[in-house]
Z-matrix of the N, CA and C atoms (Angstrom, degrees):
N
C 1 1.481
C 2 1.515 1 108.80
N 3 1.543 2 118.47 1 138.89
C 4 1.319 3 105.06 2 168.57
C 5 1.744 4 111.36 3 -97.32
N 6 2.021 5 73.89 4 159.65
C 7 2.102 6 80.76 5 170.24
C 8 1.596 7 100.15 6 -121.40
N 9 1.425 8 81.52 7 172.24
C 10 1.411 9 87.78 8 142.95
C 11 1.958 10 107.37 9 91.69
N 12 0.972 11 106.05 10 -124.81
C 13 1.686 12 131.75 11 168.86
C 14 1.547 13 109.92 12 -96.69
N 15 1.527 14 112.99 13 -30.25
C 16 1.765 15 111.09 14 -178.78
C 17 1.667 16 101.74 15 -73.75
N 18 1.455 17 106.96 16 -38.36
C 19 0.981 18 108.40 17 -179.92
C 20 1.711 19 139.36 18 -55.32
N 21 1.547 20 96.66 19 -54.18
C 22 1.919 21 102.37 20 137.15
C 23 1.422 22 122.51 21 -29.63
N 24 1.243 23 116.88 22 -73.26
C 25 0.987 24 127.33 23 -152.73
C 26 1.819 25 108.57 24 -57.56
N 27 1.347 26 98.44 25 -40.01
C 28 2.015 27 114.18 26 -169.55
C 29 1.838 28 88.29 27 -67.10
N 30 0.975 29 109.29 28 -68.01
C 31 1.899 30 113.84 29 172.30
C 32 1.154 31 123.80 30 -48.17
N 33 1.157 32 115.93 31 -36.63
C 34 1.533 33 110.29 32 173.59
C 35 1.897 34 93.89 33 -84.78
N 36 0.940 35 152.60 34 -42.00
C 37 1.096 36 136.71 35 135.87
C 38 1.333 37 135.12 36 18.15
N 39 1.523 38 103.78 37 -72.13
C 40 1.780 39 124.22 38 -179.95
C 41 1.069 40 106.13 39 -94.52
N 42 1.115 41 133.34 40 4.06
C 43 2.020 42 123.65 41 157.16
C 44 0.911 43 97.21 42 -109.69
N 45 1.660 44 140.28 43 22.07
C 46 1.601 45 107.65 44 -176.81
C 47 1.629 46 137.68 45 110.89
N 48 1.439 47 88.31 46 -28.06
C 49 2.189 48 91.27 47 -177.52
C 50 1.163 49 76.88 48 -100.29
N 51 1.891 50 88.79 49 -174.80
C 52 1.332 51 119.58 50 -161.31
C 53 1.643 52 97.29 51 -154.17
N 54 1.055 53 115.41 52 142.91
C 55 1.423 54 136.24 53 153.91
C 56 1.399 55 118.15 54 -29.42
N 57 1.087 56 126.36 55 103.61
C 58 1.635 57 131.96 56 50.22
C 59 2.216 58 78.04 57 -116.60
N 60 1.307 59 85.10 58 153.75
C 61 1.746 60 106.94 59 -179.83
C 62 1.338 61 105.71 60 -134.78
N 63 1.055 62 123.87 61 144.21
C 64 1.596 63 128.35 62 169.18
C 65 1.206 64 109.43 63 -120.65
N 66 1.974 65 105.91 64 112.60
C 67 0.975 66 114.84 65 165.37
C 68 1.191 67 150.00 66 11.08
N 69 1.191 68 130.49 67 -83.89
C 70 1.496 69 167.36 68 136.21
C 71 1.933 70 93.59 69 3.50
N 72 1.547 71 97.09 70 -78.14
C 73 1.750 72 112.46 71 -179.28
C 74 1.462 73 117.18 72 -54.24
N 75 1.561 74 114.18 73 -41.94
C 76 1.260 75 137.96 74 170.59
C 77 1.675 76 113.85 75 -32.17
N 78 1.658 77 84.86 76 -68.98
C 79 2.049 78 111.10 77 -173.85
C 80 1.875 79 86.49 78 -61.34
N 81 1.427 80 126.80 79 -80.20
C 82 1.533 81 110.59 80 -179.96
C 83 0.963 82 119.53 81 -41.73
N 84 1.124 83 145.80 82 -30.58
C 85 1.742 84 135.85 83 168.77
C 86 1.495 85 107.99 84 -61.67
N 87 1.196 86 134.93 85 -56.63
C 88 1.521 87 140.44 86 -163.19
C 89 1.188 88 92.47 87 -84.75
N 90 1.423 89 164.00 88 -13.51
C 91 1.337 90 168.20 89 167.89
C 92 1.849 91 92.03 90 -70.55
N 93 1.469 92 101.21 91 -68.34
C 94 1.682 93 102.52 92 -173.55
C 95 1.387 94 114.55 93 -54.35
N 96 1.122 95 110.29 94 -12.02
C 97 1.554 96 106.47 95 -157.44
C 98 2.322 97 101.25 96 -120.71
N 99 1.093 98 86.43 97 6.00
C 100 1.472 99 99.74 98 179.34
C 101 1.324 100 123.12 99 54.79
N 102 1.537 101 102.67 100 27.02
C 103 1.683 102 120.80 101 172.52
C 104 2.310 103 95.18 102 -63.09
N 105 1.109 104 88.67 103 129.08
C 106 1.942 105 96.37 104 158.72
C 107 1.666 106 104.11 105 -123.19
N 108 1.561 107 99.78 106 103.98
C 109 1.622 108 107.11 107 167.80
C 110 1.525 109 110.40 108 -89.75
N 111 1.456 110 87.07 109 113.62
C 112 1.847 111 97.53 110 165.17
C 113 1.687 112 115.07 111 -71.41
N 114 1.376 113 111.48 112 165.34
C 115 1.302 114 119.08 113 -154.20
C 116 1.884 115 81.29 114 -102.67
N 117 1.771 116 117.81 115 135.69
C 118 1.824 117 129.76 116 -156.44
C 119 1.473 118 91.40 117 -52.73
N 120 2.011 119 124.96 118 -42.51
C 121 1.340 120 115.22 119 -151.48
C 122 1.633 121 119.26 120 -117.56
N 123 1.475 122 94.34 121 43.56
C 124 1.391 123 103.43 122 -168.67
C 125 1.894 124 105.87 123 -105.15
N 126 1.463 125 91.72 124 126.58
C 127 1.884 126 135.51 125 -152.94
C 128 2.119 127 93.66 126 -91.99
N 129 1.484 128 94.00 127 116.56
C 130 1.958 129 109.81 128 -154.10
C 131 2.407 130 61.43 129 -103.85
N 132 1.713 131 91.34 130 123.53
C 133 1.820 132 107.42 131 159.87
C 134 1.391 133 106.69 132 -110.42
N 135 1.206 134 129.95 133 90.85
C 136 1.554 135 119.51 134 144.34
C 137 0.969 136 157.21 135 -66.06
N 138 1.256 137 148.06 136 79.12
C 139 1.557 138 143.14 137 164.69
C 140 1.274 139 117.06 138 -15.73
N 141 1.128 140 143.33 139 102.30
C 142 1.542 141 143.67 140 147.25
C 143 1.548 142 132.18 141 -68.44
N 144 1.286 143 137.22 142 110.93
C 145 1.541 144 111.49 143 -164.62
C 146 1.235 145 94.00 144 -172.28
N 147 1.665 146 115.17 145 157.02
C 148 0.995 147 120.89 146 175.00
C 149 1.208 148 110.38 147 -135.96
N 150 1.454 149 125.68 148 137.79
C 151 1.729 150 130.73 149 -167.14
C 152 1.091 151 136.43 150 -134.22
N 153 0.894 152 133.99 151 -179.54
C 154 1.777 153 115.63 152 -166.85
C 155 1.786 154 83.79 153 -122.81
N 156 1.472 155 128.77 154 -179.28
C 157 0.768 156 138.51 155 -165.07
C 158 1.973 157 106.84 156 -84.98
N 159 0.737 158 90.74 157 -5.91
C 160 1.761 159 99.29 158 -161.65
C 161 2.365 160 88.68 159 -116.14
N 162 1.128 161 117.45 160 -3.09
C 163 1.268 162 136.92 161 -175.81
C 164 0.986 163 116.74 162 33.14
N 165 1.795 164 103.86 163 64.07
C 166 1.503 165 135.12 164 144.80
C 167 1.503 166 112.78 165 -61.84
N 168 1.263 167 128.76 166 116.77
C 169 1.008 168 126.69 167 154.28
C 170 1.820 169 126.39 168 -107.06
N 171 1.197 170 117.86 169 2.83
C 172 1.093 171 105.16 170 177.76
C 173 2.114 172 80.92 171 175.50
N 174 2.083 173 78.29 172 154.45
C 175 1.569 174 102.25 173 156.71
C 176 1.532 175 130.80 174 -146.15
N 177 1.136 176 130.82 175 165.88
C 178 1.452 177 121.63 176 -155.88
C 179 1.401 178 103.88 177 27.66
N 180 1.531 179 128.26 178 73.53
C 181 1.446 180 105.50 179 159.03
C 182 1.457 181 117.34 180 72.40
N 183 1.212 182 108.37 181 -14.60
C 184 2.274 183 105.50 182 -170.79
C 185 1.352 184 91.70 183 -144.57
N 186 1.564 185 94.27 184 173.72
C 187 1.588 186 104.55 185 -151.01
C 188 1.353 187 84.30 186 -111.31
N 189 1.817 188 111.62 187 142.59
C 190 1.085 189 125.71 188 -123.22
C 191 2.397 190 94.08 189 -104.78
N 192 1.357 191 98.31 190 14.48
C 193 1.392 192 109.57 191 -160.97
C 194 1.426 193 92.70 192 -164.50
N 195 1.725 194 107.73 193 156.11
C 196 0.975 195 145.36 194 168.52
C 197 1.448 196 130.35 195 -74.14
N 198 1.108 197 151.30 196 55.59
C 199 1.120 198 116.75 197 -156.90
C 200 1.597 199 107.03 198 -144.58
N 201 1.220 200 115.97 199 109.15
C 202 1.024 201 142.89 200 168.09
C 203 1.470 202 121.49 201 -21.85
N 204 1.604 203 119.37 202 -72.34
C 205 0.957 204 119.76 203 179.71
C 206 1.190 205 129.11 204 -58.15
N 207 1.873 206 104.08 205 -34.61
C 208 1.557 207 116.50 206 172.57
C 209 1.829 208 111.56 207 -49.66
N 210 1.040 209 106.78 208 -34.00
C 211 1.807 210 111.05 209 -153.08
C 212 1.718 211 87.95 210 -91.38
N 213 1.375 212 131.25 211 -44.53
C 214 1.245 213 104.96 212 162.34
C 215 1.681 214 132.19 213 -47.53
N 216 1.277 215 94.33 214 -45.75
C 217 1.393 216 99.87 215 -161.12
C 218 1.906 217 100.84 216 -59.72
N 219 1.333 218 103.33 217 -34.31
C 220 1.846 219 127.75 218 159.04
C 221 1.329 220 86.29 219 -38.95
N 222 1.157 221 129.09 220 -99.22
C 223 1.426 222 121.61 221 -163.15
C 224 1.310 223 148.18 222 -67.35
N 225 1.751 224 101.09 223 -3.27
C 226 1.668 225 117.27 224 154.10
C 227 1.551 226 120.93 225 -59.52
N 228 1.244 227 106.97 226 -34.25
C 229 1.663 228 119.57 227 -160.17
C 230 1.445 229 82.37 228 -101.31
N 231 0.976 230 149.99 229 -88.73
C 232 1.801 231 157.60 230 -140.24
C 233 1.416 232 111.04 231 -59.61
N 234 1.574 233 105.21 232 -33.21
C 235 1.945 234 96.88 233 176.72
C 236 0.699 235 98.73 234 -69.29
N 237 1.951 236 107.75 235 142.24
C 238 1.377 237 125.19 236 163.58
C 239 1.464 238 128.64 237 73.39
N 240 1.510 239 77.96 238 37.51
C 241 1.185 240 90.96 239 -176.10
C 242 1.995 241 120.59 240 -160.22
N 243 0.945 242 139.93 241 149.11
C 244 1.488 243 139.97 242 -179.21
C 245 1.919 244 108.03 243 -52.52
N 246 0.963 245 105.50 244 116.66
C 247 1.893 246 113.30 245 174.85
C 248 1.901 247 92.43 246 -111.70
N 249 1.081 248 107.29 247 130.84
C 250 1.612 249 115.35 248 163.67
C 251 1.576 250 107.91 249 -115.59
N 252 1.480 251 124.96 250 135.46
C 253 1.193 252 125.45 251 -143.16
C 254 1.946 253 90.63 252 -161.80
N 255 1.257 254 102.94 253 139.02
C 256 1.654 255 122.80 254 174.46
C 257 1.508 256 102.31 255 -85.18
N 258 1.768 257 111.16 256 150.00
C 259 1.404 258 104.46 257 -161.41
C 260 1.529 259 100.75 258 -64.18
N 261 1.412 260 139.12 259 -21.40
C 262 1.334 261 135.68 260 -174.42
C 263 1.297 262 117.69 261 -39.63
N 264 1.567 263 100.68 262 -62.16
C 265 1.017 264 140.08 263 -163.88
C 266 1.413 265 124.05 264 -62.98
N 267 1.739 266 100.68 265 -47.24
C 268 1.750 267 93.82 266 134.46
C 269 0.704 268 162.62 267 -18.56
N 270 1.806 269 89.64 268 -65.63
C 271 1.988 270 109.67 269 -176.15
C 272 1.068 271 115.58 270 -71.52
N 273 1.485 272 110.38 271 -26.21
C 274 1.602 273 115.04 272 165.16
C 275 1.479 274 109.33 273 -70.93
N 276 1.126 275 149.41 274 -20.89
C 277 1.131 276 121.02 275 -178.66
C 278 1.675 277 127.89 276 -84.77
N 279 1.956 278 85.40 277 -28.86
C 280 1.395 279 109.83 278 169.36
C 281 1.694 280 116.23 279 -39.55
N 282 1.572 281 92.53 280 -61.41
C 283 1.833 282 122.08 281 176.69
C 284 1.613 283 106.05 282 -49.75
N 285 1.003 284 101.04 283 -47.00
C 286 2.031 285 102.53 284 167.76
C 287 1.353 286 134.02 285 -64.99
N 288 1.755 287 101.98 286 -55.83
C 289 1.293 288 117.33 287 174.37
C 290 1.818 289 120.37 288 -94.22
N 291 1.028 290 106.13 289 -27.35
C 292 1.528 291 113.19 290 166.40
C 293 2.016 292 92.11 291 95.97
N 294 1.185 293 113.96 292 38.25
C 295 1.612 294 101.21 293 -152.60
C 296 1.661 295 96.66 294 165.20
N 297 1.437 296 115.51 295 137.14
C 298 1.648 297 124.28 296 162.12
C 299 1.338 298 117.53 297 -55.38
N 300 1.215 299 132.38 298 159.35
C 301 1.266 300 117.54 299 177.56
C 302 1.233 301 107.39 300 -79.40
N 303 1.417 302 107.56 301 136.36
C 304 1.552 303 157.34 302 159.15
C 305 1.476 304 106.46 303 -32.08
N 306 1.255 305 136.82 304 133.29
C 307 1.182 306 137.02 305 157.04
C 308 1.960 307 121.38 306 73.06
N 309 1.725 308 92.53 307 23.98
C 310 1.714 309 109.41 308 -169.18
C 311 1.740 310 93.96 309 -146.15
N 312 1.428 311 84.05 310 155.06
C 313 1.295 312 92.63 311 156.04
C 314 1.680 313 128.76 312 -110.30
N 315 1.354 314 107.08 313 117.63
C 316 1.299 315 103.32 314 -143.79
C 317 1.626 316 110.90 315 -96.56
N 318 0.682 317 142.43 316 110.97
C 319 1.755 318 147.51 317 179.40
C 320 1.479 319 125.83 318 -92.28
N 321 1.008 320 134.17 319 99.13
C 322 1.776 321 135.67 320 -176.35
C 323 1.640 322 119.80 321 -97.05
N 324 1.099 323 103.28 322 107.67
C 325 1.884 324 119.87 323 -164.87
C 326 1.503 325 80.72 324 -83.65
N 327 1.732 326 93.52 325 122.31
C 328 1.796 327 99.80 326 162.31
C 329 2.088 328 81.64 327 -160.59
N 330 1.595 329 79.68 328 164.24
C 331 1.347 330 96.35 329 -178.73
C 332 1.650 331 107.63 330 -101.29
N 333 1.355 332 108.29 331 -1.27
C 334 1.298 333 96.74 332 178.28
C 335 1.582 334 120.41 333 -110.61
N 336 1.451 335 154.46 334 171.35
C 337 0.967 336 171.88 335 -54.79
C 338 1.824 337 108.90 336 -168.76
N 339 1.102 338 107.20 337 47.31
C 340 1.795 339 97.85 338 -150.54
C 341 1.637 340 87.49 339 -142.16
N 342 1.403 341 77.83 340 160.92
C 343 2.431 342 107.02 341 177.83
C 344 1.130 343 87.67 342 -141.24
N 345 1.787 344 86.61 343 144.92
C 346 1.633 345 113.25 344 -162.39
C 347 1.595 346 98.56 345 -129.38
N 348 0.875 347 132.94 346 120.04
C 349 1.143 348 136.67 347 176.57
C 350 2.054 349 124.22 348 -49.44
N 351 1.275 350 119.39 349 113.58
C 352 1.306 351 110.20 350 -154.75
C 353 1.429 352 116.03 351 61.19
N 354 1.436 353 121.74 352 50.66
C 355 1.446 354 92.74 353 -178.09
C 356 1.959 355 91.37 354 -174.23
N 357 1.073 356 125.81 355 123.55
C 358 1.429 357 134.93 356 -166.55
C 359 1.930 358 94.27 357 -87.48
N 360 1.647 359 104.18 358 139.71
C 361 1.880 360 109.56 359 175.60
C 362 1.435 361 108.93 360 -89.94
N 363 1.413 362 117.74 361 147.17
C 364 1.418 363 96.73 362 163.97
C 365 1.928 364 100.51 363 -140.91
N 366 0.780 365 133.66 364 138.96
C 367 1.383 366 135.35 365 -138.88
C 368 1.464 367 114.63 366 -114.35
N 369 1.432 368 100.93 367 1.87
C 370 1.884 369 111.71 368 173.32
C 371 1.420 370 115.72 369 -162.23
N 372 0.607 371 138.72 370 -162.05
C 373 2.018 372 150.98 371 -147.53
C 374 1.938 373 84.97 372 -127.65
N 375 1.330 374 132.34 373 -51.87
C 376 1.162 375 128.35 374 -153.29
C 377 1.854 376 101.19 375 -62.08
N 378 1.114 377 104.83 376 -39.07
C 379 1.550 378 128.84 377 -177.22
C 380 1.686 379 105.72 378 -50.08
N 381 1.537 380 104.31 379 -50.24
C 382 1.445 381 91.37 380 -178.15
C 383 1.343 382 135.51 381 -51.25
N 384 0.925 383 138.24 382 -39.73
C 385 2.124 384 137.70 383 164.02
C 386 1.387 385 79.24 384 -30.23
N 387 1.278 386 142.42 385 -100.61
C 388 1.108 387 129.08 386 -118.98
C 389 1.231 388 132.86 387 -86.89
N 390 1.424 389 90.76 388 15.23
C 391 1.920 390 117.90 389 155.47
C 392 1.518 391 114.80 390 -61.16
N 393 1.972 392 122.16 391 -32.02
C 394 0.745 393 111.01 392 -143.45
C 395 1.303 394 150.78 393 66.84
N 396 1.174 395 154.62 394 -166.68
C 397 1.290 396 133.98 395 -134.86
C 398 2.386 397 77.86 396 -96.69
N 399 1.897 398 91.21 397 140.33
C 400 1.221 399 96.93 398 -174.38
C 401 1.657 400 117.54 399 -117.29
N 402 1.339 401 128.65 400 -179.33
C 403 1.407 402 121.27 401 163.94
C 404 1.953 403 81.38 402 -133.74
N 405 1.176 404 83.88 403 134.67
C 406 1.351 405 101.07 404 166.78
C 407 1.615 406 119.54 405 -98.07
N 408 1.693 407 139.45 406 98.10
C 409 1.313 408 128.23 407 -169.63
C 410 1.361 409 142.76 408 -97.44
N 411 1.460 410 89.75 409 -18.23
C 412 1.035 411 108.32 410 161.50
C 413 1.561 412 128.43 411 139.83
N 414 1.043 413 174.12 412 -23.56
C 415 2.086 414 96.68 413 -147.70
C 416 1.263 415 116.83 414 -51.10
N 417 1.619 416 92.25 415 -148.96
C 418 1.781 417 102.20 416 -176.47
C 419 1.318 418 98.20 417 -81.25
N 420 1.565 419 133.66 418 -40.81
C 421 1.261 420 131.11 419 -140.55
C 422 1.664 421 87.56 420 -87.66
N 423 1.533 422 124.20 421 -45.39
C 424 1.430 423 107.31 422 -163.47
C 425 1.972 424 108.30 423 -66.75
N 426 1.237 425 86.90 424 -26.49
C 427 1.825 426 111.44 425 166.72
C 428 1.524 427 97.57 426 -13.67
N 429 1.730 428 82.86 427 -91.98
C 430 1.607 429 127.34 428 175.21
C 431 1.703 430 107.63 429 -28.38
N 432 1.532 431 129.98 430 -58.67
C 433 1.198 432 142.43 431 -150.75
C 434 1.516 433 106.30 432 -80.34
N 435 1.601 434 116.40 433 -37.23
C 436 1.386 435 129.78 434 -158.71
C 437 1.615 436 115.38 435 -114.36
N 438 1.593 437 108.63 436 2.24
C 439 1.512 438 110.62 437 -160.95
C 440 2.138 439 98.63 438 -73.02
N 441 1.508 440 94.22 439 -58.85
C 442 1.700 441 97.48 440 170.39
C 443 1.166 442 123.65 441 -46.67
N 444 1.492 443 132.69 442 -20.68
C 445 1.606 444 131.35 443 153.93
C 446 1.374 445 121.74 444 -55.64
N 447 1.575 446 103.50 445 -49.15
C 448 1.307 447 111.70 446 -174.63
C 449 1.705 448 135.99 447 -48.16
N 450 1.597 449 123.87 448 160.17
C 451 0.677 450 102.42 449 -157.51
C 452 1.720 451 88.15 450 -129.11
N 453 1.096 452 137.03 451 -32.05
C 454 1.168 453 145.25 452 140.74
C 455 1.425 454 143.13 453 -93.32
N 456 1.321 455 148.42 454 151.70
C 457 1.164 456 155.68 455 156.27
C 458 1.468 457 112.88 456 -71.42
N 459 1.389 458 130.51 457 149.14
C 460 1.849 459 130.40 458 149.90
C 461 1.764 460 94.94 459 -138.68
N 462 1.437 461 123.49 460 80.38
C 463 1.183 462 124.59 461 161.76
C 464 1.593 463 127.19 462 -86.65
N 465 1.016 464 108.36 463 119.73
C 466 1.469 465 109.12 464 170.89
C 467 1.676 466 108.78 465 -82.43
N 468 1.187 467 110.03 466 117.21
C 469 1.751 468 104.81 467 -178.07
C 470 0.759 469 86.26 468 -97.53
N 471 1.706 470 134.96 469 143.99
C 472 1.282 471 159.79 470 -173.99
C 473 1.512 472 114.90 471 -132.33
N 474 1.516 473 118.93 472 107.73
C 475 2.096 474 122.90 473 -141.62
C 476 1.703 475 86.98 474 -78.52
N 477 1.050 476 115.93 475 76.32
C 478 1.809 477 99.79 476 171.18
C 479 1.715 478 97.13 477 -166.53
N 480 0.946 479 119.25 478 141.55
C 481 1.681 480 149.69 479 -175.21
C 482 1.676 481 96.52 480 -85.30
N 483 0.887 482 155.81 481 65.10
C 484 1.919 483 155.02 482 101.55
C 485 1.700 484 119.01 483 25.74
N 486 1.301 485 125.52 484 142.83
C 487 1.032 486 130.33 485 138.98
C 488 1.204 487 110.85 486 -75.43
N 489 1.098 488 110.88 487 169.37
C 490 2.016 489 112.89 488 162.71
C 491 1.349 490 110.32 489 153.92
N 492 1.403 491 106.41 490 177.91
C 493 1.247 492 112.21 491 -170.24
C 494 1.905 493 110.32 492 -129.25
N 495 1.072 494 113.74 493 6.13
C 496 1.189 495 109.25 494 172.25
C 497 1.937 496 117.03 495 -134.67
N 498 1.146 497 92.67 496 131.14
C 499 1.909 498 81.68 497 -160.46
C 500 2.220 499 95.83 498 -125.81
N 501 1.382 500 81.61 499 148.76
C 502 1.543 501 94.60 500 175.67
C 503 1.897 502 112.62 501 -81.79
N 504 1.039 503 128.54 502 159.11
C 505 1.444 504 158.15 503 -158.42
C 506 1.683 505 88.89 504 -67.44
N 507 1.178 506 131.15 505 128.52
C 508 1.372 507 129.10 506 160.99
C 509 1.500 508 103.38 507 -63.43
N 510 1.591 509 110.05 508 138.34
C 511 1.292 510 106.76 509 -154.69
C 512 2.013 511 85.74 510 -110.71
N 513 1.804 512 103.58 511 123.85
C 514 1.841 513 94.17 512 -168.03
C 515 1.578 514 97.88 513 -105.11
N 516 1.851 515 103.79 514 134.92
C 517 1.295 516 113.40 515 -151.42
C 518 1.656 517 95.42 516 -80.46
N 519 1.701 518 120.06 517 -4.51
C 520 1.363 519 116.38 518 160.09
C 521 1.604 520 128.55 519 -48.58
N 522 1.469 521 100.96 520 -42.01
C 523 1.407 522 118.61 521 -166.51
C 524 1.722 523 106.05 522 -108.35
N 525 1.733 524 125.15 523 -11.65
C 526 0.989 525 99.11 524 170.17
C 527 1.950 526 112.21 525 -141.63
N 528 1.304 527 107.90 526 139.18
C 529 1.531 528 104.45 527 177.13
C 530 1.305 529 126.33 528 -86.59
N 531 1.566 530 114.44 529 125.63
C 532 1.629 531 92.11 530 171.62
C 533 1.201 532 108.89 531 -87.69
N 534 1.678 533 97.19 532 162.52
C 535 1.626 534 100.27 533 -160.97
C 536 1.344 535 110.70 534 -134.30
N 537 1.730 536 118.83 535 4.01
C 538 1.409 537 152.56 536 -177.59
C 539 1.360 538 120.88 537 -169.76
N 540 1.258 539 116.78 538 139.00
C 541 1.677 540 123.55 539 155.75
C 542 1.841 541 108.25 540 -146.56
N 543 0.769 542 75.47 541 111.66
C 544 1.472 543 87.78 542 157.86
C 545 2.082 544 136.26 543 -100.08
N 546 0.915 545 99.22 544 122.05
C 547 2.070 546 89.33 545 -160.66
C 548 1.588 547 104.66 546 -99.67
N 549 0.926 548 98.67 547 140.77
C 550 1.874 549 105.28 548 167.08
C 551 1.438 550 120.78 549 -119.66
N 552 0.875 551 133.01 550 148.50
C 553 1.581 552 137.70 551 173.65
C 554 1.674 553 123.68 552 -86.47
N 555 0.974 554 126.82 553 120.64
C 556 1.554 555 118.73 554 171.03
C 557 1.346 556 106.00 555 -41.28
N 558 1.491 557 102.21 556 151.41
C 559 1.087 558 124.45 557 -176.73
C 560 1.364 559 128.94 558 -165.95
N 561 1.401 560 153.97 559 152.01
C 562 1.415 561 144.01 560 -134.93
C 563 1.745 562 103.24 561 -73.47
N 564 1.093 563 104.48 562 0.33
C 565 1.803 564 115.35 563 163.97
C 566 1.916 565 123.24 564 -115.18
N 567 1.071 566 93.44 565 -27.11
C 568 1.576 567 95.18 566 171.66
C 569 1.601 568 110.52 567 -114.64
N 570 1.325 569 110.87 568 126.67
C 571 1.426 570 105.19 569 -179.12
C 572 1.647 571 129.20 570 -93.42
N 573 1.797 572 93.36 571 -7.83
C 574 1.968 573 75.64 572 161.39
C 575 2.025 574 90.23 573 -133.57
N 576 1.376 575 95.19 574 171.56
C 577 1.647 576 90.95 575 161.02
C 578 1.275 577 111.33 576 -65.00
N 579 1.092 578 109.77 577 -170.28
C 580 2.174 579 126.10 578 -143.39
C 581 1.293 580 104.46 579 -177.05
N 582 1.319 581 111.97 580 142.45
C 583 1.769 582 110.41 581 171.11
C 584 1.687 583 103.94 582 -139.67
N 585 1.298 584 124.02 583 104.02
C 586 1.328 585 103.00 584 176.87
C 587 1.301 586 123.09 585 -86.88
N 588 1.349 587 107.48 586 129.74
C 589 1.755 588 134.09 587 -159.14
C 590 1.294 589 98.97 588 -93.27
N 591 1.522 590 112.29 589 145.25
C 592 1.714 591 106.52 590 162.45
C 593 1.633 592 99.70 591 -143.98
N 594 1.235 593 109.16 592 124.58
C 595 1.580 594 117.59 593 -165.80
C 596 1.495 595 103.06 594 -117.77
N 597 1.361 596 114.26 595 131.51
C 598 1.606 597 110.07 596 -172.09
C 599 1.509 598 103.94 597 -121.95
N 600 1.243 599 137.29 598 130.19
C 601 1.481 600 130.55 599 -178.14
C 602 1.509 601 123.88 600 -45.86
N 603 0.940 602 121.42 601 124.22
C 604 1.862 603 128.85 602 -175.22
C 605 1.565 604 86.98 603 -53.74
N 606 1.447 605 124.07 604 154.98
C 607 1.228 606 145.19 605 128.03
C 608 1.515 607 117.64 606 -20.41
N 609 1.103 608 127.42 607 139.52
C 610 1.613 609 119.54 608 163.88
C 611 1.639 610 109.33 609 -72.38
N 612 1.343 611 121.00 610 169.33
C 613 1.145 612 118.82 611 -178.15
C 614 1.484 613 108.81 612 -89.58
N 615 1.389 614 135.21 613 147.00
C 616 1.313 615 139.92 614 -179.30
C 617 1.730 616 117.73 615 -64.63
């Protein structure tokens, strides 16, 4: 990606100018022309999660349903890419998979003093930017801790009411837009319907 002055220069490029540009004329041209230049080192936070309608996400530690399609769609978006994860949340995966997840780079936010096998510590919230672009997975509490950073949602709403003991962030339709859903139906592999949601943070107000 370019920054900077290259960055002008490649854009002013594809509408037409040419080098040398002055600023000033530059910003009114890409304003007129409904160009939005993002800033070269700006860090994409996702929430990943899946919930029941009552926003159960999990009990004893494990996720409280089966569902197949959800855990792919988990692993379309997450390879190859940074997952940040609470030590729980780990141990459960460890306890599942016997192993960190595979094909990520995996990071576990704890405040305490510990190595995780396959899996890098990071010991505060300030640390995250410099993960670079992240998936946030969960528990509830890092849920809870990281949702106001965030910059997107990937919720799977899942149509069924749960017991449980760990619940996701009420998501407020002030502060966030959906911007996709897609629905699926149960089926002899998924045991309730599912809609996958994708919620992107509103703009601040001017």
């Amino acid at each position: 990606m370019l920054s900077g002055d290259d960055a002008t220069l490649g854009i002013a490029s594809n509408v037409g100018l040419f080098a040398p540009v002055d600023v000033t004329v530059f910003t009114a041209v890409t304003i007129w022309l409904g160009i939005k230049l993002m800033p070269y080192n700006v860090v994409m936070i996702s929430l990943i999660a899946a919930k029941a309608r009552n926003n159960v996400i999990g009990a004893n530690n494990d996720l409280p349903w089966y569902l197949p399609g959800d855990l792919k769609r988990f692993k379309e978006l997450t390879t190859g890419h940074t997952v940040v994860m609470g030590r729980k949340t780990y141990e459960s995966i460890v306890a599942r998979l016997g192993h960190a997840l595979p094909n990520r780079r995996n990071v576990v936010m704890t405040r305490q003093v510990m190595s995780f096998e396959g899996a890098e510590t990071l010991h505060d919230l300030a640390g995250l930017q410099s993960l670079g672009d992240v998936f946030v997975i969960g528990g509830a509490e890092l849920y809870k801790t990281t949702i106001d950073r965030a910059d997107r949602l990937y919720v799977t709403e899942v149509k069924t009411t749960l017991s449980g003991d760990a619940f996701f962030p009420s998501i407020n339709p002030r502060l966030w837009r959906e911007v996709s859903r897609e629905p699926h139906k149960k089926d002899e592999k998924n045991q309730y319907d599912f809609d996958f949601v994708t919620y992107d943070r509103r703009s601040a107000s001017p």
